[in-house]
C-alpha positions in Angstrom: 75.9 102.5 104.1 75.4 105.6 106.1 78.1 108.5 106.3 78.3 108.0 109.7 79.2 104.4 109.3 82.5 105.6 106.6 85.8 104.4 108.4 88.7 105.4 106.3 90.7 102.7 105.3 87.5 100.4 105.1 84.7 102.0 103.8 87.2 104.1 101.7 90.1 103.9 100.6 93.6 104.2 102.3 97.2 104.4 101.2 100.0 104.0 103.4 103.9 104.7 102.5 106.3 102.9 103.8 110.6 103.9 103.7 113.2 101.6 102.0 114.5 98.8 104.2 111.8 99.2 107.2 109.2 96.8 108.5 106.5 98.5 106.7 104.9 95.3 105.6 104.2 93.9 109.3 101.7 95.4 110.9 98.0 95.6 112.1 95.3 96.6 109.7 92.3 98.5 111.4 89.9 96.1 113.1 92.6 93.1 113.0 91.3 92.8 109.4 93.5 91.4 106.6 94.9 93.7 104.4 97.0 93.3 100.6 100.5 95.2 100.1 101.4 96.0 96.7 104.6 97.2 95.4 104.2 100.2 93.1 108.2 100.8 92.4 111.5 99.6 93.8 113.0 96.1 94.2 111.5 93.4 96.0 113.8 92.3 98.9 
């Protein structure tokens, strides 16, 4: 794929952060594309 085709978050790859007890898991990915959370620490609500 061409460099001028490189979207971060799709091409490459993203990380986003998210604060305890927010929403952080509802939203819209770029492109309305699906997208895979993953707890690295804390407890799942």
């Amino acid at each position: 794929m061409p460099s001028a085709c490189d979207i971060s978050g799709i091409t490459k790859p993203f990380a986003y952060y998210g604060y305890p007890k927010s929403y952080f898991p509802i939203h819209r990915e770029d492109y309305d594309l699906c997208s895979i959370n993953y707890l690295l620490q804390g407890a799942p609500k």
